[in-house]
C-alpha positions in Angstrom: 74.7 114.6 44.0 77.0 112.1 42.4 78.3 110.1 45.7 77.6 109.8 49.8 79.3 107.7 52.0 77.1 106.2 54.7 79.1 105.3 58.3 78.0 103.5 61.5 79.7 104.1 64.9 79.0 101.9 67.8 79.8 102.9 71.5 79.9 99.6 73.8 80.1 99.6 77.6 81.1 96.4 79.0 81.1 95.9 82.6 83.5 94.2 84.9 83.6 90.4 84.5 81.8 90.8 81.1 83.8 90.4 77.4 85.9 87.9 75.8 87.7 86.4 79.1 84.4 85.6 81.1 81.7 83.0 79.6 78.9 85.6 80.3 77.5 87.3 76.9 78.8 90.3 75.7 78.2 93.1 73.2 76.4 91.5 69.7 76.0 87.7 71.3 72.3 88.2 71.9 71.7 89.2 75.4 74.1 89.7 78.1 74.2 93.2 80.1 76.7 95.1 78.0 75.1 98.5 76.7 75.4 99.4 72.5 75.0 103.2 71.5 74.7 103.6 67.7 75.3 106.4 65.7 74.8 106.6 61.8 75.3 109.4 59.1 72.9 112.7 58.9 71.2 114.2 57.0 73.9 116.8 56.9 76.9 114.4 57.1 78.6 112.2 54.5 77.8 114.2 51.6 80.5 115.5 49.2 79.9 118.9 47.1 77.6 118.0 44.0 80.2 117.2 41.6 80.3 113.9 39.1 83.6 113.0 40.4 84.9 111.1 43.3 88.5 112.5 43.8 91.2 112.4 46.3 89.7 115.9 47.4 86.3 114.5 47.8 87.4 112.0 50.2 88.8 114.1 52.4 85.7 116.4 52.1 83.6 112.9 52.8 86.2 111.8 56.2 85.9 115.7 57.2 82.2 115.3 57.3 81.6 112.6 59.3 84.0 113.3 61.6 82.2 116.6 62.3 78.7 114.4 61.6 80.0 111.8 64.5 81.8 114.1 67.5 78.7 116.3 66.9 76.5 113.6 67.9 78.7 111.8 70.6 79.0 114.9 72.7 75.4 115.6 72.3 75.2 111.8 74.2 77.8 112.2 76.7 75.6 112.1 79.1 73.7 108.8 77.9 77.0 106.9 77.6 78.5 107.9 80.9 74.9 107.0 82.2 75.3 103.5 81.1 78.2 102.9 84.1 75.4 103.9 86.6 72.6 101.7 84.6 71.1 104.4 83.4 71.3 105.8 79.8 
């Protein structure tokens, strides 16, 4: 395999009165309430076919990928992020 992409996908929920116009912390300032879900590449995601070359074909093979890599993993966490409005997840 000549290249792979590797891709990182964060899901933040911020509640009310959280964020940028409040002084309590939000998402990446150490602390605070707000929720993070992470997704990274697969094992089956990112990879382009096993060719020396990086063309503009194999980038759109690589974006196809992990787009199919990501939505398959966000819907399989639906549940978790629509938890974290109820503080659960």
């Amino acid at each position: 395999m000549a290249y792979a992409i590797g891709y990182e996908l964060r899901v933040y929920w911020v509640p009310p009165g959280i964020g940028p116009s409040s002084n309590a912390p939000g998402p990446g300032l150490n602390g605070g309430p707000a929720q993070v879900l992470a997704f990274f590449n697969s094992q089956t995601g990112g990879y382009p076919p096993n060719a020396p070359t990086f063309t503009a074909g194999d980038v759109t093979a690589l974006l196809a990928s992990m787009s199919t890599d990501l939505s398959t993993q966000m819907n399989a966490a639906l549940a978790r992020v629509q938890g974290f409005a109820t503080g659960g997840g």
